[in-house]
N, C-alpha and C positions, 0 to 999 in steps of 0.2 A: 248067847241064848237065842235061840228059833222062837222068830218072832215077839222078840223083845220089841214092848211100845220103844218109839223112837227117843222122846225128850225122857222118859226114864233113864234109857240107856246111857243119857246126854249128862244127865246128871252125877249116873253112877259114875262116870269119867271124869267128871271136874273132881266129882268126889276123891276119888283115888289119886287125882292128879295134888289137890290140895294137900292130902295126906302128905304127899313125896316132897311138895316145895315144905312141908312144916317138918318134914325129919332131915332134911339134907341139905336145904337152906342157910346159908350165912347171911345174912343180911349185910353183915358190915365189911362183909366181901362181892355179893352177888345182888342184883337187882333181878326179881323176878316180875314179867310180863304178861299179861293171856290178852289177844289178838281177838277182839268181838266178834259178833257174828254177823256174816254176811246178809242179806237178808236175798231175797230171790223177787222178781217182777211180773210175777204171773197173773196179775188182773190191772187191767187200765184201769177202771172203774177208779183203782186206788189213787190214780193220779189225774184221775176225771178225763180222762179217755175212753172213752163206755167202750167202741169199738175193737179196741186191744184188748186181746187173751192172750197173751205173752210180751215180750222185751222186743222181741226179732223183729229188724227192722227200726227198731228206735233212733232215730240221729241227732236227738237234744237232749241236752238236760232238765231235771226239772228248774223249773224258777220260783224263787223264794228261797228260805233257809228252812222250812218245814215240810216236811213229806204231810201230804192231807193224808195218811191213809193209818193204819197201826203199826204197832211197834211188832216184832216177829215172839213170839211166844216163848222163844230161850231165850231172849235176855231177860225173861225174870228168875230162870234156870242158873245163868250167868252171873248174877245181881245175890242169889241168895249162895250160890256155892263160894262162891268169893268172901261173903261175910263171915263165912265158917274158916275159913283159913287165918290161921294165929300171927303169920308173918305176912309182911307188906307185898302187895302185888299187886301193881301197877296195871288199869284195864286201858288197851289202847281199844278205846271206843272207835269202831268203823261204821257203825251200824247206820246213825243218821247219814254220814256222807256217803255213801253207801246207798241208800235210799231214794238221795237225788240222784243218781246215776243209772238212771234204767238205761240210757246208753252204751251204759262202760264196759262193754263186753269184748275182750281182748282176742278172745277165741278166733271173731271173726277174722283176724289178722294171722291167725297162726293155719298150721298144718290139716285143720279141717275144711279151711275155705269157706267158711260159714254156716255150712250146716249145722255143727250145734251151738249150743248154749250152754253159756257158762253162769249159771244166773247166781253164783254162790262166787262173787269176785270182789275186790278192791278197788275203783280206780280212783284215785286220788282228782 
């Protein structure tokens, strides 16, 4: 759909997705997974860095185990589509580690040379 709001769109896709793990799911054959959401680093502010307006350039982690900033808006997207699903499905939460990671940007290492950003990443 043109110009479908985003986190609806977001929804209707777990939605559907859920539907598939509850019709075609074995449980006591298959373990099913969904992979959280990434979150993105677009304001220092959040990590009390007033001067940062992006990631780029970042070369620390944060410190502590808590991001001071919020949680990203689909994982309550995540949290309720997953409740509606009848069979077990395993959420491998990335989101807080994920979060300390305003560095973790792999990009810069590959084929772009660091011009972009990958602010939707993993790095363990």
């Amino acid at each position: 759909m043109k110009d479908m709001d985003r986190t609806a769109a977001f929804e209707k896709a777990l939605a559907t997705w859920g539907d598939w793990v509850d019709t075609n799911i074995d449980p006591s054959k298959t373990r099913a997974f969904f992979q959280g959401i990434s979150p993105n680093h677009y304001r220092g502010s959040e990590w009390n860095e007033r001067g940062a307006n992006k990631c780029q350039g970042q070369m620390t982690l944060l410190s502590g185990s808590k991001y001071p900033g919020a949680l990203p808006p689909a994982i309550a997207v995540v949290r309720r589509a997953l409740s509606k699903i009848k069979k077990s499905v395993t959420l491998l939460d990335i989101t807080s580690l994920s979060q300390l990671r305003k560095d973790g940007h792999p990009s810069i290492y590959g084929n772009s040379g660091g011009r972009g950003l990958d602010c939707t990443h993993w790095s363990p």
